[in-house]
N, C-alpha and C positions, 0 to 999 in steps of 0.2 A: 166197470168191470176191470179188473188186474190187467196190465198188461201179459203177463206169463199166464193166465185162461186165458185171453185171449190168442196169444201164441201155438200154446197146446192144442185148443180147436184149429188152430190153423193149420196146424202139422197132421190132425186126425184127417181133415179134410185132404190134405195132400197125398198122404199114405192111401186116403181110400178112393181119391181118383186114380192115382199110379195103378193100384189094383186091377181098377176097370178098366185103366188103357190094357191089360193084359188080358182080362176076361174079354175085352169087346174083340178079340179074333182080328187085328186089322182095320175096327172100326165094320165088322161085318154082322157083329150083335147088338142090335138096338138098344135094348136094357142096359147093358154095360158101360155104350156109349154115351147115353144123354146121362148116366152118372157119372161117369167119368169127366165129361164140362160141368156139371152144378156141381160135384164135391172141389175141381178149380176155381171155377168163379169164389164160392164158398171160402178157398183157403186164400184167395187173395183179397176176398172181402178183411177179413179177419186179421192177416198179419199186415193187411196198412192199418186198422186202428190198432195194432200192437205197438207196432215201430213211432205212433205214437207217442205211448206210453214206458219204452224200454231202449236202449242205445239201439242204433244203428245196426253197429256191426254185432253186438252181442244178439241180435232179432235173427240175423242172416246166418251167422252161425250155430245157433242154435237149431233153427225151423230147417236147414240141411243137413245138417248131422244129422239129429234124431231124427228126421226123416227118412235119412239112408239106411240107419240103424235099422229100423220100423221095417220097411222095404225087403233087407237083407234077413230082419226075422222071418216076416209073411214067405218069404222067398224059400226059406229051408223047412218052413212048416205044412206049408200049402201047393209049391210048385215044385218040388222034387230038386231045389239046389243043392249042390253039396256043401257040408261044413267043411271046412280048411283052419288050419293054424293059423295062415294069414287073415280068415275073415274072421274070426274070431280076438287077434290080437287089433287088427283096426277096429271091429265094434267097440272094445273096452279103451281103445285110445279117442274116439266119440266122445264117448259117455264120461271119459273122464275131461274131457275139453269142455265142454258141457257144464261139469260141476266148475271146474277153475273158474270157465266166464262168467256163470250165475256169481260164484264167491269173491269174483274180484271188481263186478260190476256195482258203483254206485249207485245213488237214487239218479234219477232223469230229470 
């Protein structure tokens, strides 16, 4: 499998255990909680066979970014955060850091 699907699942996984650290109330919601460990385990299964497959530092930075990116969407769509010009101009500095490292990273 690609290293970048494998990355992408690992980043799904990450965004959707952070989620459930949030639904799980404190760790006081059952349901939430034992998702929120197997979508971690999950995302660290995943991005050690990434890293791999793709640099280093390009894996790290990428699987945090768009992680935060991800985060900070769910965050203004689902949990009532406010949007700001500052989180708006970081998102698109992400996403563009993102593209640079994919476009300047060679093969492994």
């Amino acid at each position: 499998m690609s290293g970048w699907l494998l990355l992408i699942a690992a980043i799904v996984c990450e965004v959707g255990a952070f989620t459930c650290m949030k639904l799980s109330e404190g760790f006081t919601r059952a349901v939430p909680s034992v998702l929120m460990m197997l979508g971690y385990l999950g995302s660290f299964g995943l991005v050690s066979q990434a890293i791999q497959r793709l640099d280093l530092s390009t894996t790290y930075a990428v699987w945090s970014g768009l992680g935060t990116a991800a985060v900070t969407v769910i965050g203004l769509a689902f949990f009532g955060d406010a949007l700001t010009v500052p989180k708006v101009v970081a998102i698109a500095l992400i996403i563009a850091g993102v593209v640079v490292l994919h476009a300047s990273g060679g093969p492994h």
